[in-house]
C-alpha positions, 0 to 999 in steps of 0.5 A: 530059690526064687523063680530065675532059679538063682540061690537067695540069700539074705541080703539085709544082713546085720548082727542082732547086736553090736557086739562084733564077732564072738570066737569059739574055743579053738579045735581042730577042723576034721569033716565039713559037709553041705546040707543042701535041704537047710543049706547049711554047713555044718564042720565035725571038729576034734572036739566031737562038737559040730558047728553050723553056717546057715549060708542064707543067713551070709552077707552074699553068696560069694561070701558064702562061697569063699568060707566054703572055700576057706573050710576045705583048705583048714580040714585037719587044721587047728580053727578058730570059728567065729559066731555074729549077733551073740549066737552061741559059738558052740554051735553056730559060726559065720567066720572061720580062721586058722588058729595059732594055739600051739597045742592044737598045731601040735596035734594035727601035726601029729596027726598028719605025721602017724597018719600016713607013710611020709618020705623023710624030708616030710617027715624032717618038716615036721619034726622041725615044726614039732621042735619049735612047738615043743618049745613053745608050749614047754614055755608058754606053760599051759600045760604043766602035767605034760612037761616031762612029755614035753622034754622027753618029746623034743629029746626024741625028736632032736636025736631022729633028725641029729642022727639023719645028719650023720646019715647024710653026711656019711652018704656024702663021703 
């Protein structure tokens, strides 16, 4: 802190190097705590890694604030971090964005699911987000062991929410 009392941050910042943002492997963001003795923020993901921000290292402090900002609202959301200056995205990051990896969206969506009790429209919202990423995953490939599952997880799913239409309909007369 400087003698107003006001935070300092590091106002002459540059990547070391000129090779732009260097992205993480994707994982789902779980826990985001502020040190305030390093003033650092650190990020526990899915993956058991856990990634730093050191805020004095940030462009400014509104910056600084708004990837705070950003963080809370991507807790137990697929991310991709980012790191600057050709730090090692293992373990540090500057930048955070929520990932489009089907694979992890479908996790936390399970996640979300068998973590709390949910009414059935909720539950409806996912099972149709479940849906869609079944299919995506089933034909993006990437996971070839896991195909049956696959299927076997999109069948369930369908004859859930087919049965609830019948349900509702039936109410309806």
């Amino acid at each position: 802190m400087n003698k107003q009392g006001q935070d300092q941050l590091n106002t002459s910042f540059s990547t070391a190097t000129n090779c732009g943002l260097t992205p993480a492997t994707p994982t789902l963001l779980r826990e985001v705590l502020f040190n305030p003795l390093n003033r650092s923020i650190s990020c526990y993901c899915s993956d058991a890694s856990v990634k730093v921000c050191r805020i004095d290292r940030m462009e400014s402090l509104a910056s600084a604030r708004a990837l705070w900002s950003d963080l809370q609202d991507l807790k137990d959301m697929p991310v991709q971090f980012y790191t600057a200056g050709g730090n090692n995205p293992d373990k540090w990051f500057c930048e955070v964005k929520e990932s489009s990896d089907a694979y992890l969206r479908g996790q936390a969506l399970f996640s979300a699911w068998f973590g709390v009790d949910h009414t059935w429209e909720q539950n409806s919202v996912c099972f149709d987000k479940l849906l869609e990423l079944t299919d995506e995953l089933y034909n993006e490939d990437r996971h070839p062991e896991g195909l049956k599952n696959l299927e076997l997880a999109k069948h369930v799913l369908k004859e859930m929410k087919d049965k609830r239409a019948e349900r509702n309909k039936a109410e309806e007369f």
